[in-house]
VEXDREN-2710 file (C-alpha; in Angstrom, 1 decimal):
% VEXDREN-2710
k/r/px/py/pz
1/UNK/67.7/46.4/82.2
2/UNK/67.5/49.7/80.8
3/UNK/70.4/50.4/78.3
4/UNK/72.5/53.9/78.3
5/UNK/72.8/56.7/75.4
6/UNK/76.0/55.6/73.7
7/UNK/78.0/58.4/72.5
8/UNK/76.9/59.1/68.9
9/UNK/79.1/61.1/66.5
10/UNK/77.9/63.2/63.0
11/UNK/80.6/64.2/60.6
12/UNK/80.1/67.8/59.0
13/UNK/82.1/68.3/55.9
14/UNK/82.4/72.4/54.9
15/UNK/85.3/74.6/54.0
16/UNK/82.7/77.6/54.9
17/UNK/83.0/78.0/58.5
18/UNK/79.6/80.0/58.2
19/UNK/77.6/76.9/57.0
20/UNK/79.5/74.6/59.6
21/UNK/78.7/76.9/62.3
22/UNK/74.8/77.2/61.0
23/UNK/74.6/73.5/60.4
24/UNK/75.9/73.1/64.2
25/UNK/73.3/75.3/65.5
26/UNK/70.6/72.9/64.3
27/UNK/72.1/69.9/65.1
28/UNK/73.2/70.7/68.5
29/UNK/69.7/69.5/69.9
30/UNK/69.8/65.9/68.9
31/UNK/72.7/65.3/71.7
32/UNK/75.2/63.5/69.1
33/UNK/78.8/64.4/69.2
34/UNK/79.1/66.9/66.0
35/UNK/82.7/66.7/64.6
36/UNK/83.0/70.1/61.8
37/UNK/86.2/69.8/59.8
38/UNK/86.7/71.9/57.1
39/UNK/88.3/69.8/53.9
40/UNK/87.8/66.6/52.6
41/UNK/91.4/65.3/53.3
42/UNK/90.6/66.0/56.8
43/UNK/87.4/64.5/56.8
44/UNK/88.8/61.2/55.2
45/UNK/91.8/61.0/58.0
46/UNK/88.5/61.1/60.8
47/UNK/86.3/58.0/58.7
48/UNK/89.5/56.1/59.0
49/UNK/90.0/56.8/62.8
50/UNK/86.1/57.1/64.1
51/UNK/82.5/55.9/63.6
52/UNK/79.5/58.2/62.8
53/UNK/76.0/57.6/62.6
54/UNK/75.9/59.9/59.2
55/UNK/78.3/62.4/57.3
56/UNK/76.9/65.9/56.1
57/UNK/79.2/66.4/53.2
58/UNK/79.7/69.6/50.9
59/UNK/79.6/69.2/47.2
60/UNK/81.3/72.6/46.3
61/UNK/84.2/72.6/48.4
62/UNK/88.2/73.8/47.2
63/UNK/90.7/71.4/47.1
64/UNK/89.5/67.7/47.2
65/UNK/85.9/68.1/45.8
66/UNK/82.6/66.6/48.0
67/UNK/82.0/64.5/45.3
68/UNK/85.8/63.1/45.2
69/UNK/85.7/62.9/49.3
70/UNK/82.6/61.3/48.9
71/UNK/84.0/58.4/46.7
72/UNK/86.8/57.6/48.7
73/UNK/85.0/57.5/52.3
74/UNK/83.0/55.3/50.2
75/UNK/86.1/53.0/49.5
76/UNK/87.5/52.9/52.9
77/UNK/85.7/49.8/54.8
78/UNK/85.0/51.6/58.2
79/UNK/82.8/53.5/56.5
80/UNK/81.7/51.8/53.4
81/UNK/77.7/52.1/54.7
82/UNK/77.9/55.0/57.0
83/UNK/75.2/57.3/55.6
84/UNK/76.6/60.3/53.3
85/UNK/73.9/63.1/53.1
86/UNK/75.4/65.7/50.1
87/UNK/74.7/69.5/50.4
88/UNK/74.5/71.1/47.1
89/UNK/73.6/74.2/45.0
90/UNK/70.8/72.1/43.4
91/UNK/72.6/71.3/40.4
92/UNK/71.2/68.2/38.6
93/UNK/74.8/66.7/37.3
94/UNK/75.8/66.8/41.1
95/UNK/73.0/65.3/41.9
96/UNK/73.2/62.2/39.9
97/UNK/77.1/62.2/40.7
98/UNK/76.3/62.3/44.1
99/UNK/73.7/59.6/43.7
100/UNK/76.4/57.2/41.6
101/UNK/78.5/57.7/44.9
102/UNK/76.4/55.8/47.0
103/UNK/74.5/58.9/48.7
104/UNK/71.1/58.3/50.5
105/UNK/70.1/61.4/50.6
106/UNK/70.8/64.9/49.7
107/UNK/70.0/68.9/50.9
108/UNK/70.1/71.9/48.8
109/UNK/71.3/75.5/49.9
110/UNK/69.8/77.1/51.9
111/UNK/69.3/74.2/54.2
112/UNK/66.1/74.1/55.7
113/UNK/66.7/73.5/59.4
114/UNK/64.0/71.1/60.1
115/UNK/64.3/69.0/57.1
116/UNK/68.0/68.6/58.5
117/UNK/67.5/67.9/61.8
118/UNK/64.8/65.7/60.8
119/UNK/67.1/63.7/58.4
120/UNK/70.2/63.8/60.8
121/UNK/67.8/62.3/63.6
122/UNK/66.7/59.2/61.7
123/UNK/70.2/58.6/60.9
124/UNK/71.2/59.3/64.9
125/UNK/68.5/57.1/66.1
126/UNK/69.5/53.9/63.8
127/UNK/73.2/54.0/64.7
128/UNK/71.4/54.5/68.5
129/UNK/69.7/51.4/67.9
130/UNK/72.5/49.1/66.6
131/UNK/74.4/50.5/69.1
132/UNK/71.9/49.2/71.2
133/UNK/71.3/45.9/69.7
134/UNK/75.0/45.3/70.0
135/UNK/75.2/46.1/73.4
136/UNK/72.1/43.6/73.9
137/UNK/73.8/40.8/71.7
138/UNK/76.8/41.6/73.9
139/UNK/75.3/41.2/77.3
140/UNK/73.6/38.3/76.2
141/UNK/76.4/36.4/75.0
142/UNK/78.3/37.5/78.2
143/UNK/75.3/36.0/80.3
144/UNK/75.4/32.9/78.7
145/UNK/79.0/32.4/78.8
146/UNK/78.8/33.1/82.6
147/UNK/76.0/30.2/82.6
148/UNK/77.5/28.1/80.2
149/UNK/80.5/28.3/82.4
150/UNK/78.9/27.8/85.7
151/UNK/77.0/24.8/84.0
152/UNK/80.1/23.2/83.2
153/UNK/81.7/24.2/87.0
154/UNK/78.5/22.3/88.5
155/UNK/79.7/19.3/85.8
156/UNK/82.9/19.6/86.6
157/UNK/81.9/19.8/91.2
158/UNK/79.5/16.9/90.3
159/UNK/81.4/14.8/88.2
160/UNK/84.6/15.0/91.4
161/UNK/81.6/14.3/94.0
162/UNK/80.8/11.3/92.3
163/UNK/84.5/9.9/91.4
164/UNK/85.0/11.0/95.2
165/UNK/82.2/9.2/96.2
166/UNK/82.9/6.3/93.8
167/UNK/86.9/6.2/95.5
168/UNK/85.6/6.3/99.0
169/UNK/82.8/3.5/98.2
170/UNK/86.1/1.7/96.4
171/UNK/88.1/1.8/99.6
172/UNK/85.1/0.5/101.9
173/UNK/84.7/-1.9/99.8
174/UNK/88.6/-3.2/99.2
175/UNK/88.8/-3.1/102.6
176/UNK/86.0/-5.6/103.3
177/UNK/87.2/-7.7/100.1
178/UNK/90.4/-7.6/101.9
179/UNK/89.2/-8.3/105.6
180/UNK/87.0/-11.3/104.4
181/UNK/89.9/-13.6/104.0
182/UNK/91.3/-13.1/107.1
183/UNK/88.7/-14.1/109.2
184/UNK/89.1/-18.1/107.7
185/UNK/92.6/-18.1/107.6
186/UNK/93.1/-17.3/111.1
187/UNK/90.5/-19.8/111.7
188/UNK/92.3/-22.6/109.2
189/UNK/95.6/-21.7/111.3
190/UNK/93.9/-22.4/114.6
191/UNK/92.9/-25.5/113.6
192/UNK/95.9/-27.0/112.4
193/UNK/97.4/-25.9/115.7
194/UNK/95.4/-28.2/117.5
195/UNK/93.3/-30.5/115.7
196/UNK/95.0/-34.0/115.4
197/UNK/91.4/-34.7/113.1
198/UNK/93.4/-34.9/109.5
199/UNK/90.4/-34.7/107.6
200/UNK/89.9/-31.4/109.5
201/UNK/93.5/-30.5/108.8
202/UNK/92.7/-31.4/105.0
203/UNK/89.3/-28.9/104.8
204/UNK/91.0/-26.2/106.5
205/UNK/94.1/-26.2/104.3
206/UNK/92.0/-26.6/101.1
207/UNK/89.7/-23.5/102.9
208/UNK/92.7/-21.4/103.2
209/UNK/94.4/-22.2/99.9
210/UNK/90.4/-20.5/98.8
211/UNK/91.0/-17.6/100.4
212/UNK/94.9/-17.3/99.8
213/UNK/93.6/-17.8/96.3
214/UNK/91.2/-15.5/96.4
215/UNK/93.5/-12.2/97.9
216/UNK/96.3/-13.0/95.7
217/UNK/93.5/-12.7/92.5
218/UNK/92.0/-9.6/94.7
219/UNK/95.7/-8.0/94.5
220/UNK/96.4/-8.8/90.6
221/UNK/94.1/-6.8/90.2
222/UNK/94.9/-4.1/91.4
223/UNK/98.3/-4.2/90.2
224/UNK/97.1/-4.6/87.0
225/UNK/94.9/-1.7/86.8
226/UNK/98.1/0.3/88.1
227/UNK/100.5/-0.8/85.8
228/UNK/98.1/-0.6/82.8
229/UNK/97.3/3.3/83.9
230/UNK/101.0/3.9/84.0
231/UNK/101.8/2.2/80.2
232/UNK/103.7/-0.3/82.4
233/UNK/102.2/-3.3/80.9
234/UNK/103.4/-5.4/77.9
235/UNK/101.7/-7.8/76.4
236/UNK/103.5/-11.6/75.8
237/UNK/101.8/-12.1/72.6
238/UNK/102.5/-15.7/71.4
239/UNK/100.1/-18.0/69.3
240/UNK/97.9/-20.1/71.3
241/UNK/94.8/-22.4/71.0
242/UNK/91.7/-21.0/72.3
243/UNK/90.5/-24.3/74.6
244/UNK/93.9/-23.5/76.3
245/UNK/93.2/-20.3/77.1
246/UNK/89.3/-21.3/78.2
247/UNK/90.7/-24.2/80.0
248/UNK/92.9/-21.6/82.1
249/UNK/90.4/-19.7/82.7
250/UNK/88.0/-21.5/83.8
251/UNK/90.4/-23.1/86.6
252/UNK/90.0/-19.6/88.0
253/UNK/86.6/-19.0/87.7
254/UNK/85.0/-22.7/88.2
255/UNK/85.1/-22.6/92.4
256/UNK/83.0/-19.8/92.6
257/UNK/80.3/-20.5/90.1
258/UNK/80.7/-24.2/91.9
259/UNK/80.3/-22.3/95.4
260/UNK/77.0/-20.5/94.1
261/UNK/75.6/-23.7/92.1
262/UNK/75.6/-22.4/88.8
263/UNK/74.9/-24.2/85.6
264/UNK/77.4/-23.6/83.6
265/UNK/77.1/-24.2/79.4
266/UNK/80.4/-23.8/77.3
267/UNK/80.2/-23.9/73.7
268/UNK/83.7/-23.5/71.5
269/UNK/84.1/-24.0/68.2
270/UNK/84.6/-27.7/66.9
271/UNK/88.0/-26.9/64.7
272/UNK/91.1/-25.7/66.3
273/UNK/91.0/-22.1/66.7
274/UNK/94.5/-20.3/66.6
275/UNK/95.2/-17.3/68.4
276/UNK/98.0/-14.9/68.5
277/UNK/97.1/-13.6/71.9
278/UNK/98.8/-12.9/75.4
279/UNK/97.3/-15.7/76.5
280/UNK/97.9/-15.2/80.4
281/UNK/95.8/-11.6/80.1
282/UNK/93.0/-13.3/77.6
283/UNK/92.5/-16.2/80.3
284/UNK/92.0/-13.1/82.6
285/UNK/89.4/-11.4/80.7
286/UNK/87.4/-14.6/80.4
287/UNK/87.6/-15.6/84.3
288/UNK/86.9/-11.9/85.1
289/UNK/83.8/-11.8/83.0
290/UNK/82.7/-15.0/84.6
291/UNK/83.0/-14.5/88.2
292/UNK/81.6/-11.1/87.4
293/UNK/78.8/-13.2/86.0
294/UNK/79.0/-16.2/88.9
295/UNK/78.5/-13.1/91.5
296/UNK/75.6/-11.0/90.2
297/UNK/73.6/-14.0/89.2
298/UNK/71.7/-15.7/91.9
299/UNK/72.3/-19.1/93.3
300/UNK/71.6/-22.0/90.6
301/UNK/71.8/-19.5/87.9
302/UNK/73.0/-20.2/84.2
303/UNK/75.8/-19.2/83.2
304/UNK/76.7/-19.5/79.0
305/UNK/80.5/-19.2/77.6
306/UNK/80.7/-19.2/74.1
307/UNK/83.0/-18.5/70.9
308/UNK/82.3/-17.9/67.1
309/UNK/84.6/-17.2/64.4
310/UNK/83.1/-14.0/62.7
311/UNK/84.8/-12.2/59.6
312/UNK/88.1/-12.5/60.3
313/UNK/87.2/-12.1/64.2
314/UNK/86.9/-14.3/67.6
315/UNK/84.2/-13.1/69.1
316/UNK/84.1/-14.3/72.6
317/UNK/80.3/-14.0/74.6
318/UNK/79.4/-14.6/78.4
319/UNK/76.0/-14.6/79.4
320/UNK/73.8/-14.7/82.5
321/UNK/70.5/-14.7/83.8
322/UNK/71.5/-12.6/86.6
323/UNK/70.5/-9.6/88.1
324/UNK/71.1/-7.7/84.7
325/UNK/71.7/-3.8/84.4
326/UNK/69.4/-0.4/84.0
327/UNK/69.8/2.0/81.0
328/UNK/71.8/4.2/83.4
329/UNK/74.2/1.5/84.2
330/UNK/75.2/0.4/81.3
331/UNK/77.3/3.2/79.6
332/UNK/79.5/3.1/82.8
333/UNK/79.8/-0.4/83.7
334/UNK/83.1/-0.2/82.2
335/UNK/84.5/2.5/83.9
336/UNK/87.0/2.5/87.2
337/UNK/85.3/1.9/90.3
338/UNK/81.6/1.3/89.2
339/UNK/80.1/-2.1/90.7
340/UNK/77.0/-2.8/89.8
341/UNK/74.9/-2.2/92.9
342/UNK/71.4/-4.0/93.6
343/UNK/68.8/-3.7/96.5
344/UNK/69.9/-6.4/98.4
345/UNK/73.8/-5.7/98.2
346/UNK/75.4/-3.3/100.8
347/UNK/77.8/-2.2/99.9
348/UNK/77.6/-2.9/96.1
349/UNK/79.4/-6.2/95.3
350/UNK/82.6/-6.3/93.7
351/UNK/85.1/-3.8/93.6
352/UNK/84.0/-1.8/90.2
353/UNK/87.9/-2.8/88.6
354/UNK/87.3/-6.3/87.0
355/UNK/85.6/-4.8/84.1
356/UNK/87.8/-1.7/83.7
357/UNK/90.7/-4.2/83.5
358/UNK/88.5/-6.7/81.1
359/UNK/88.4/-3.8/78.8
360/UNK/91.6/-2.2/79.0
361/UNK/93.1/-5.6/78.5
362/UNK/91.0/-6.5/75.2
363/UNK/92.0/-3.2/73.6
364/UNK/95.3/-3.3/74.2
365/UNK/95.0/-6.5/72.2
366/UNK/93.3/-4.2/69.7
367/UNK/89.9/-5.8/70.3
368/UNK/86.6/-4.1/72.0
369/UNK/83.9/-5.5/74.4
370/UNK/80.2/-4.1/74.9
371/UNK/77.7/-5.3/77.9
372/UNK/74.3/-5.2/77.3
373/UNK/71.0/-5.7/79.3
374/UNK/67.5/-5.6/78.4
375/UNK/67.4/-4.2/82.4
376/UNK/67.4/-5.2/86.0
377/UNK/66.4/-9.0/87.1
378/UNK/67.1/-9.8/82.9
379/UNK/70.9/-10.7/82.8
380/UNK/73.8/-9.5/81.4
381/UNK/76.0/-10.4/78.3
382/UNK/78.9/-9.0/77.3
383/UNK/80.8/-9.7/74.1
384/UNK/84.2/-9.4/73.4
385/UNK/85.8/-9.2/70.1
386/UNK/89.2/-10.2/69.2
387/UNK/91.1/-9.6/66.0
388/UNK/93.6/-12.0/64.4
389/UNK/92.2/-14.7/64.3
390/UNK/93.5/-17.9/62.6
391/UNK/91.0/-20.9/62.8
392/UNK/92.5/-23.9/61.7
393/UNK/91.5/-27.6/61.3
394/UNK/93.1/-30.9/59.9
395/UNK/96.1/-30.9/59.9
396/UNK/96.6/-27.2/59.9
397/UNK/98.4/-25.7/62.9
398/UNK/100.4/-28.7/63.5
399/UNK/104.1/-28.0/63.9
400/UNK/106.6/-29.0/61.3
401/UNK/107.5/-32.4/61.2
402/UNK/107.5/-33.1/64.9
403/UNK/108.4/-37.0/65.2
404/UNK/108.0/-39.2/68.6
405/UNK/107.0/-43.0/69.0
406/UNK/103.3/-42.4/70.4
407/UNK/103.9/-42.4/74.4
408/UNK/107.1/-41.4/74.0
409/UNK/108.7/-37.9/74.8
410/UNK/110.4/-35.7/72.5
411/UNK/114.1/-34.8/71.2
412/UNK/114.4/-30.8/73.2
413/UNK/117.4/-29.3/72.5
414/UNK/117.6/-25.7/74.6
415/UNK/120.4/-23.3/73.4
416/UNK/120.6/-20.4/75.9
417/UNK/124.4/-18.5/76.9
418/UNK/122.1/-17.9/80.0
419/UNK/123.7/-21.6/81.3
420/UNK/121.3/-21.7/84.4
421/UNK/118.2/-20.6/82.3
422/UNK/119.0/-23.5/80.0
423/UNK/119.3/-26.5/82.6
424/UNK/116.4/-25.1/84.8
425/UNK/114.1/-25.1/81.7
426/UNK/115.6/-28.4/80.7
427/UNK/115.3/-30.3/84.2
428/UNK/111.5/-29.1/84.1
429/UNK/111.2/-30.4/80.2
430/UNK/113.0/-34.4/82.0
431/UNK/110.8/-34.4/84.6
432/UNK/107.6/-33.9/81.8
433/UNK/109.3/-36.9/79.7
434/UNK/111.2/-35.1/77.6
435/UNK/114.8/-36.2/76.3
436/UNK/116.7/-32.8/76.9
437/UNK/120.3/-31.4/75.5
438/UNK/121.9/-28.1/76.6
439/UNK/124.3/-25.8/74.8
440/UNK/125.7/-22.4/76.1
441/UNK/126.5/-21.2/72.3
442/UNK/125.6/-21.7/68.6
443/UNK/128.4/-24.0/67.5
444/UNK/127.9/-26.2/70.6
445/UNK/124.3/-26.3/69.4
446/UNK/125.1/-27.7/65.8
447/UNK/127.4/-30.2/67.2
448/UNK/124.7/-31.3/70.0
449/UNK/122.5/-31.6/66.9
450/UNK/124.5/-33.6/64.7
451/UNK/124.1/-36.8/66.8
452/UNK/120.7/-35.9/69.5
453/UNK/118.4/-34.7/66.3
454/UNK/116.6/-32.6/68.0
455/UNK/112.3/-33.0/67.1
456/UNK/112.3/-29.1/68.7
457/UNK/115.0/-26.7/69.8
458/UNK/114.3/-23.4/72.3
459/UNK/116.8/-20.8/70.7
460/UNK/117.8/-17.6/72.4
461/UNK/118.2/-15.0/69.9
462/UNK/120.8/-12.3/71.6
463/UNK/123.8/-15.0/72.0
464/UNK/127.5/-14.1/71.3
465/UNK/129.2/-15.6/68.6
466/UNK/126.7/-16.9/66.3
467/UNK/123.6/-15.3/67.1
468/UNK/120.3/-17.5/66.8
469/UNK/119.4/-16.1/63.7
470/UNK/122.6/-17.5/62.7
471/UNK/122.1/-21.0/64.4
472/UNK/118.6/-21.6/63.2
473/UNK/119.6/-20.9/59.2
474/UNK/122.3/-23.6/60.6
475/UNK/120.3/-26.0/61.7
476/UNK/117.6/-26.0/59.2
477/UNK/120.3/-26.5/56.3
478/UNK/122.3/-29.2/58.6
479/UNK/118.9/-30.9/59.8
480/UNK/117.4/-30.8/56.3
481/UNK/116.3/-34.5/56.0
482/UNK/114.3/-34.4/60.0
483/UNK/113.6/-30.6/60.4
484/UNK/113.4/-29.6/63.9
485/UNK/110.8/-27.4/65.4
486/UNK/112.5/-24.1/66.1
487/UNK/110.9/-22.2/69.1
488/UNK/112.9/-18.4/69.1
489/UNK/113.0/-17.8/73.2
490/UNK/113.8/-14.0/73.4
491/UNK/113.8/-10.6/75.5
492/UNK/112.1/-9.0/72.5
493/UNK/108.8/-9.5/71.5
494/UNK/107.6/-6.4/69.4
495/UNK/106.0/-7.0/66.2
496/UNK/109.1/-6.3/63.8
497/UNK/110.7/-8.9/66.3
498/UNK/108.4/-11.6/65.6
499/UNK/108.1/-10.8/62.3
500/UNK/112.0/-11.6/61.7
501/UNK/112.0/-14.6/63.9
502/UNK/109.3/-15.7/61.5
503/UNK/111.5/-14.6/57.9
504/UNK/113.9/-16.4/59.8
505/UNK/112.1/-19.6/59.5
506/UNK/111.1/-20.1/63.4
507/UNK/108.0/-21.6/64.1
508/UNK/106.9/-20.2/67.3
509/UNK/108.0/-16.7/69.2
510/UNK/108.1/-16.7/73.0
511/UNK/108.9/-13.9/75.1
512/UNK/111.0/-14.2/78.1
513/UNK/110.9/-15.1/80.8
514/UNK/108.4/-17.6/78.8
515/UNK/105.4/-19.2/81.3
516/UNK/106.1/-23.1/82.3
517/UNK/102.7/-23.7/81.2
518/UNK/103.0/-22.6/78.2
519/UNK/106.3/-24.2/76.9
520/UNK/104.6/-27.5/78.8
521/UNK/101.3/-26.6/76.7
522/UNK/103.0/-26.1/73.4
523/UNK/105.4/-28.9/73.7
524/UNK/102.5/-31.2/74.8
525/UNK/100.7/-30.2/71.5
526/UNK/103.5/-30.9/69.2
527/UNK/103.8/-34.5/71.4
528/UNK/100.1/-34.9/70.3
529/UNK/100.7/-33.6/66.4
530/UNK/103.5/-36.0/66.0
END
C-alpha cells in the first residue's frame, strides 16, 4: 500500500524579513510547510508547540542571539535532535559556538540557493521517511492487533462450540444414564406384581436395589458438582483410618468391577495409617476413580488400588489395563463434561463429571491428582496425593485408656441439651452393645459420671450453663484415675475449632450432624484398642 506525503514543516529563524523572504523563495519547491518567524523567543514558543524536519537559524539576530536560541531549542526535549542548520557571517568563533551547540551543519551569507535547498531536502526527506516508517510500524501493529484479536474471537467461537457441544453431548448422555434404570425397575415392579416364584421376587428386588443404587450415585453427583461450583460444600474433616475409608469405597465400587469380571489387586500399607480427612468425600474419590477404571477397561481386566506413605504424604494410585488415553486427552480428562470416548462407545461412556468431582474434591482437601497414559489400548493410572498424613503403628493411634472386658461393650456417656439428638444417638449406640447414659446439661453429666464411669463420652460443645469446654476440663480432673475418651460433637468444624477442642484436651472432633458409620466405626475401634 502506497503511503501519503505527510505534512512536513521547516523552521526559518531571521529578524531580516529580506533573508526570510529570500530563504522562502528557495525552499518553496521542496513542498514542506515553511514557518518564518522573526526572533528567537518566537521561534522557541513554535519548537515547544510543533515538529520540524530542520531549523534554519540566524546567528546575528537582536535580542535573544542565534546562538542563545540555539542552546535552548537544544534543551527543550521536542526538539532535542531536530536538525539546527546556523546561517552566519563566516566568523570562525560562531562557528565553533555553533558547532558546541549541537549544529549539524552550517551556511554562510550570501546563501547559495542550491547548497540550501540541497541541505534542507536531505533533512525534508529523513523526517519524510520516519514519518513513513512510523506510519508503517503503525499500520502494522494495527493489523496485527486486528489478527491477534480475531485469533482470539475464533478461540473464544471455538472454545463455546466445543463447551456447547460438550453440554449437549452431557445431556444425551444423562439422559440415557438416567433412562437405563428405568427400563429394569419397571420390569422388577412387574414382576413382583405377579410372580408368586420368591426366588424371582428375591432377583428382581436385589436387580432394582442395582439400579436404585445406581441413579441415586448418578444424582450425587451431580449435586455434588453443583454445590462444589457454588462454594456450597464443606468438608467434615475428622481423623480416620485409611482401610475404613477403602473399605467404603470399595462397597460402592465392587458390583461393577464384579459385573464386568475384573481382577481386582489392593495393596495398603501394613501399619495403621491415620488420616485427618472427610472421609465420606475421600471414599468418593476412590470409588469414582475405580468404576471410572471398572468401565473403560474391558471385561476380565485388572484393576490395581494401592497406597504409600511418601514424605509426609498419602499418595493414593489406581491403575488399569484399560482402554488408556491419547496425548490430546489427557490434559482435559479432568475437566467438566469430558468422557473419555473410544471407537466402540456411542455415545462416549460416562458422563465426563466423575473426574471433575475426583479432583475438585482432593483439592479442596488441599491435595492434587494427575492421570497419565502411555496412550490408547495402554491403561490409565491416576494418582492422587493427600497431605496430612499421620501413619501410625503399635500402639499409636489408640485412644486413651479405653477399658472393656473383651466381648463386652463400652461405658457411652452422650451429653447433648439437644434431648432427642442424645437418646436417638444413644438407642443406636444399645442396639450396637453399648451401655449408654444421657444428660441434657453439664452438671447432669458430671453427676451421671460419678457412678456410670464413662470409657467415652460424646460432648456437645454450644450447651447452656456449663459449656463443654467447661464439662470436659470437669471430667478429666473428676475422672482422673479412669480417663474417659472425650469425643467433642459440634456444629463447628473449622480449623481454629478443632484446634481448641484439641487444647481442650478432646480426643476426637466430629462435626454434626456426625455419620452413624462413623461414630459406629470409631467406637468399634476403641472397643478393639481396649
Amino acid at each position: 500500500m502506497p503511503h501519503r506525503h505527510l505534512p512536513v514543516k521547516v523552521l526559518l529563524v531571521d529578524d531580516d524579513p529580506a533573508s526570510l523572504h529570500d530563504l522562502e523563495s528557495v525552499l518553496h519547491e521542496l513542498g514542506a510547510e515553511l514557518v518564518s518567524v522573526a526572533s528567537g523567543d518566537q521561534a522557541l514558543q513554535r519548537t515547544k508547540e510543533e515538529d520540524f524536519a530542520a531549523i534554519l537559524l540566524d546567528v546575528r539576530m537582536s535580542g535573544l542571539g542565534g546562538l542563545e536560541t540555539g542552546r535552548l531549542i537544544r534543551a527543550n526535549p521536542r526538539s532535542r535532535i531536530t536538525p539546527v542548520l546556523f546561517i552566519t557571517d563566516d566568523g570562525n568563533t560562531e562557528l565553533e559556538m555553533a558547532y558546541a551547540l549541537g549544529a549539524v551543519d552550517f551556511l554562510t551569507k550570501p546563501v547559495n540557493p542550491a547548497a540550501l535547498k540541497g541541505k534542507v531536502a536531505f533533512f525534508i526527506e529523513l523526517q519524510r521517511s520516519r514519518d513513513h516508517l512510523r506510519q508503517a510500524q503503525r499500520e502494522q501493529a494495527v493489523r496485527e492487533a486486528e489478527q491477534a484479536a480475531a485469533a482470539q474471537m475464533k478461540r473464544v467461537a471455538d472454545e463455546l462450540a466445543e463447551s456447547d457441544r460438550r453440554k449437549t453431548e452431557f445431556l444425551a448422555t444423562l439422559a440415557h444414564e438416567l433412562r437405563n434404570p428405568l427400563a429394569p425397575l419397571r420390569n422388577g415392579l412387574h414382576v413382583l406384581r405377579l410372580s408368586r416364584d420368591e426366588s424371582a421376587r428375591n432377583r428382581s428386588w436385589q436387580m432394582m436395589d442395582r439400579q436404585l443404587t445406581q441413579m441415586v450415585h448418578l444424582i450425587d453427583d451431580l449435586l455434588d458438582v453443583a454445590r462444589i461450583s457454588t462454594g456450597k460444600i464443606a468438608l467434615k474433616l475428622q481423623r480416620v483410618e485409611l482401610r475404613t475409608v477403602v473399605e467404603s469405597a470399595l462397597e460402592t465400587s465392587e458390583p461393577l468391577i464384579e459385573q464386568a469380571g475384573h481382577a481386582l489387586e489392593v495393596d495398603l500399607p501394613a501399619p495403621p495409617v491415620w488420616l485427618n480427612v472427610d472421609a465420606t468425600r475421600i471414599a468418593q474419590v476412590l470409588a469414582n476413580l475405580l468404576s471410572n477404571a471398572a468401565k473403560y477397561t474391558a471385561a476380565h481386566g485388572h484393576i490395581q488400588l494401592s497406597a504409600r506413605c511418601e514424605g509426609g504424604d498419602l499418595v493414593l494410585m489406581v491403575r488399569d489395563n484399560g482402554i488408556g488415553m491419547t496425548a490430546q486427552t489427557l490434559p482435559r480428562v479432568f475437566e467438566m463434561f469430558t468422557p473419555v470416548s473410544s471407537p466402540d462407545r456411542h455415545p462416549p461412556g460416562g458422563l465426563g463429571i466423575g473426574l471433575a468431582l475426583v479432583r475438585a474434591l482432593v483439592e479442596m482437601h488441599g491435595g492434587s491428582v494427575t492421570a497419565e497414559s502411555e496412550g490408547a489400548g495402554h491403561g490409565s493410572t491416576f494418582t492422587a496425593r493427600l497431605p496430612v498424613l499421620e501413619a501410625q503403628s503399635g500402639d499409636a493411634g489408640q485412644a486413651p485408656d479405653a477399658q472393656a472386658a473383651p466381648g463386652a461393650g463400652l461405658n457411652v456417656l452422650v451429653v447433648d441439651d439437644n434431648v432427642d439428638a442424645a437418646e436417638s444417638m444413644a438407642l443406636i449406640l444399645q442396639m450396637d452393645g453399648h451401655a449408654t447414659r444421657v444428660a441434657s446439661d453439664g452438671r447432669n453429666a458430671l453427676e451421671i459420671a460419678v457412678e456410670f464411669k464413662p470409657q467415652v463420652v460424646f460432648l456437645d460443645i454450644g450447651m447452656p450453663g456449663m459449656d463443654g469446654y467447661q464439662v470436659a476440663k470437669a471430667l478429666l480432673s473428676q475422672q482422673a484415675a479412669h480417663r474417659p475418651v472425650l469425643i467433642a460433637l459440634t456444629g463447628w468444624g473449622a480449623k481454629e475449632d478443632r484446634a481448641r477442642t484439641k487444647a481442650a484436651g478432646f480426643d476426637y472432633h466430629l462435626t454434626k450432624p456426625a455419620s452413624i458409620e462413623v461414630v459406629e466405626q470409631l467406637l468399634e475401634s476403641l472397643h478393639v484398642a481396649a
